[in-house]
N, C-alpha and C positions, 0 to 999 in steps of 0.2 A: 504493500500500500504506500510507506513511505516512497518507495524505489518511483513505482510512478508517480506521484506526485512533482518529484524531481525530473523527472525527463521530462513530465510536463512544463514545470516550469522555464527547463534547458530548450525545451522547442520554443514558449514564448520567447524568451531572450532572441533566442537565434532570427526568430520571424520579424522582432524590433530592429535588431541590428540592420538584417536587409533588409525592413523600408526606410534606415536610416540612412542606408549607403549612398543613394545616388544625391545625396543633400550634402551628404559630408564629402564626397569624392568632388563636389562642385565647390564648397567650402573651400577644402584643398587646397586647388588647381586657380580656380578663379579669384580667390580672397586672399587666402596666406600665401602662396605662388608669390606674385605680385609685392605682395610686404615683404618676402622675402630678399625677391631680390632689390628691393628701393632700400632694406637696412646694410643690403654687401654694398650697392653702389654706392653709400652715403661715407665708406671705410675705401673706398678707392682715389685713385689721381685724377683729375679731371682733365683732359684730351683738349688737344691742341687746337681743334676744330666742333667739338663738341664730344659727345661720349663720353667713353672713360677709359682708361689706362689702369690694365690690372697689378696696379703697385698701392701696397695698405698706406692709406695717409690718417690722418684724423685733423688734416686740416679743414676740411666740410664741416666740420661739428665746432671749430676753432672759428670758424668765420662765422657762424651762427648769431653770437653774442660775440666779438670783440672782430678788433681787424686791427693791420699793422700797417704804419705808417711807414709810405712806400721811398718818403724822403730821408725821416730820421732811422728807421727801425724799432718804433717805438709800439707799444701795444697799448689798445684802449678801448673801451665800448663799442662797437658796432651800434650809432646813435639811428642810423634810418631802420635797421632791419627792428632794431628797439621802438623805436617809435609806428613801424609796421605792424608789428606784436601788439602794442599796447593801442592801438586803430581798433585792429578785429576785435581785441578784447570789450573795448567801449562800448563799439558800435553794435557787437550782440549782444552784450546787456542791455543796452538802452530800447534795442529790438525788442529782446525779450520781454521786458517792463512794461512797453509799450503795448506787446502784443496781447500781455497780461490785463494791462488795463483796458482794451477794450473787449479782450475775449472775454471774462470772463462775465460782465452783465449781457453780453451776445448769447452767452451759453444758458446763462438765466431767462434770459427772454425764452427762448426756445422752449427749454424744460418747462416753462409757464404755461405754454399756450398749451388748446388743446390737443389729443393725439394726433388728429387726424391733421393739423398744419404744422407739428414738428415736421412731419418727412419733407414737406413743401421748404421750409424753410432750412432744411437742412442741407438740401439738394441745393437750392440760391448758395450758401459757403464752400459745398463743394467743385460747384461749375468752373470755377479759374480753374483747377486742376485738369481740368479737359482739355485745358490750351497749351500750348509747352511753353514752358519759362521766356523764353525771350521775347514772345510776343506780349505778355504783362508785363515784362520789363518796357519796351517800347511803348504800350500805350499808359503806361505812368511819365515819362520822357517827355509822349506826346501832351501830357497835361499841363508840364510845369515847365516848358521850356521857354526862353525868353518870349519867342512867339506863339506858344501855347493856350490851352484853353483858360485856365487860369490866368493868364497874366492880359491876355485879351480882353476878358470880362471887365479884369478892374480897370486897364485902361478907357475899356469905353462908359462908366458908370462914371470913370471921373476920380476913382479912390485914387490910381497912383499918379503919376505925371512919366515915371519910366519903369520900362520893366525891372521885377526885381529877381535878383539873380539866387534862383536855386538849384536852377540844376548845377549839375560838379561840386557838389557842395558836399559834407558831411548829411545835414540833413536829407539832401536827396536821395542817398544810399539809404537810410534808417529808412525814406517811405518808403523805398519799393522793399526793401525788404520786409517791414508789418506789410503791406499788401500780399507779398508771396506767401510769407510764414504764418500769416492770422489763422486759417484754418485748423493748421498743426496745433494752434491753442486751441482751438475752441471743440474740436475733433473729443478730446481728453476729456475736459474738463465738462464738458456735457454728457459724457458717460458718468460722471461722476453725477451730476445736478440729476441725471435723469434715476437713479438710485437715488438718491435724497429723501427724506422722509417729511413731507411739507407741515405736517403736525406739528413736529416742532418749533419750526419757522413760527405756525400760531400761537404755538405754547409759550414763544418767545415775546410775542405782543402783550399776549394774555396778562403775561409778566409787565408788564410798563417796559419792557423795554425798546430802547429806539433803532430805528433802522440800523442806523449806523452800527450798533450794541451787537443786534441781530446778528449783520452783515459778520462783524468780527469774532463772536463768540458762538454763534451756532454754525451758519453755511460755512464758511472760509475751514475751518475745521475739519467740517466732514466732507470737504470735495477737496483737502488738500493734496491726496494722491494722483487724480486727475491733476493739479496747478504743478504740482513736478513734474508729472508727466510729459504735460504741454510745454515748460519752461525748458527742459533738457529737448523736446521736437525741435523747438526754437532754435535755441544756443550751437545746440551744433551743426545744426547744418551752415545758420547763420556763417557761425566761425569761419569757416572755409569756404564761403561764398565766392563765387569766379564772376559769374556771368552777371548779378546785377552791380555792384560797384565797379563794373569794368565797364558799362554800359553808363550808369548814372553817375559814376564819380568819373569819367572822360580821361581817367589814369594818372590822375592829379592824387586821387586817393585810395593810393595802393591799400588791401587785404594779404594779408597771409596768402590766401590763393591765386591772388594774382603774381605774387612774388615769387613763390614757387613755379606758376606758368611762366616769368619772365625767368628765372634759371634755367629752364629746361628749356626754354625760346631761344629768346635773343642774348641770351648771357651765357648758353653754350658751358655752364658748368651745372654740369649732374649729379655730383655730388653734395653740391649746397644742395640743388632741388630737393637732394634723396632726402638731407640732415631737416632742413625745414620740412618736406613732408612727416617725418619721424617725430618732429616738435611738436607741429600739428596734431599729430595723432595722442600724443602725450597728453596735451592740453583737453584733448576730448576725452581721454580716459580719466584725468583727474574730474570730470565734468559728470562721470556717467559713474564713477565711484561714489563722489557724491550724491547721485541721485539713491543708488542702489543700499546706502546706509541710511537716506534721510525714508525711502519706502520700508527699509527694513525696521526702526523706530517707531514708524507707523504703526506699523503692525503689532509693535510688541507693548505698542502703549494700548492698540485697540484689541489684544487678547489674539 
């Protein structure tokens, strides 16, 4: 009896294994493949014409943060790629906050209404996703550019006297990106709102207490896992954004991912590319460890 039980159990195994195989053999090949060789490239010399020359340097990882000074021989901070780092970092916080701030009364609205217009309205958040990125990029572009819809308007009501200049801007990066990335909040956090127990919320009035009261001590609470959820959706893709700050910021305001495309580009060293990719990747794992210990707290405060 025990004997079968065990062969029983040694067939499940076996049956999970092979339908995990062709996920993990893609895992492999397509995912770590790839990582693998951008962390050997990032330990190599970088090629006279582009590529790389297979001699171990750890200059890639030395240029990252500092560079030498090609008159004195002196060593010192690497101030643009520093100041590069510390761009992405802002800008998808400030994304994130922002995407926070409007997703999550978006999410509440929705979870409000009745069943049968959550899907309708659900469907209106998810429609840009049916376009590919660049064309939302461009028709944000087309709104705010000097000759744009926006700057049109206020010229002809009379508010401004000359257009005002947003696009290339830091802020013009931050729209389009809450435009791209609002969903990625609101996606989350409405799974959470739509679990919600609204009794509460009344229980909470019933109580004298105020909105605001409410807002911070009942809902924010219990949809917290949803709000990390959507804020890590956010943050990282943000992070490494290519295509809209290379499109809205006119390449005045370099990203991490544009810096990394301009090594592998027009700067013909692959090595830095690999080191900043590798950095990048750091920085999303310090991002998704914190998510994964703030959901794990979660849990162990909610039992």
């Amino acid at each position: 009896m025990v004997d079968s039980s065990l062969s029983a159990e040694k067939r499940a195994a076996r049956t999970r294994w092979m339908l995990l195989a062709p996920a993990l053999i893609i895992l492999v090949f397509a995912a770590s493949g790839p990582l693998l060789i951008t962390v050997i490239y990032s330990f190599l010399t970088a090629g006279d014409y582009g590529g790389v020359e297979w001699q171990f340097s750890t200059e890639a990882w030395f240029n990252v943060f500092a560079q030498r000074d090609i008159f004195e021989d002196t060593l010192g901070w690497s101030d643009a790629h520093l100041s590069i780092f510390w761009r992405s970092v802002k800008l998808s916080l400030i994304t994130t906050l922002a995407c926070l701030f409007f997703g999550v009364p978006t999410a509440y609205f929705i979870a409000t209404r009745p069943k049968k217009q959550r899907d309708l309205w659900m469907l209106l958040i998810i429609i840009p996703f049916w376009t590919n990125l660049l064309i939302r990029t461009f028709a944000i572009l087309e709104l705010i550019r000097n000759e744009g819809t926006i700057n049109t308007i206020l010229l002809w009501t009379g508010v401004i006297d000359a257009p005002i200049q947003m696009l290339y801007t830091e802020f013009s990066i931050i729209l389009g990106m809450v435009y791209v990335y609002l969903p990625l909040m609101v996606l989350p956090v409405y799974a959470s709102m739509e679990r919600l127990d609204f009794s509460l919320i009344e229980a909470g009035y019933d109580l004298y207490a105020t909105r605001f009261k409410v807002l911070r001590r009942v809902i924010l609470p219990l949809v917290k896992p949803g709000i990390i959820a959507g804020s890590i959706l956010v943050f990282v893709p943000s992070l490494g954004a290519y295509v809209t700050p290379r499109v809205m910021g006119g390449g005045n305001q370099l990203m991490i991912g544009n810096l990394i495309e301009l090594q592998f580009g027009q700067g013909r060293n692959w090595p830095l590319g690999a080191a900043l990719s590798m950095t990048l990747l750091a920085i999303v794992m310090v991002a998704l460890i914190f998510y994964v210990r703030a959901a794990g707290n979660e849990e162990t405060r909610h039992g």
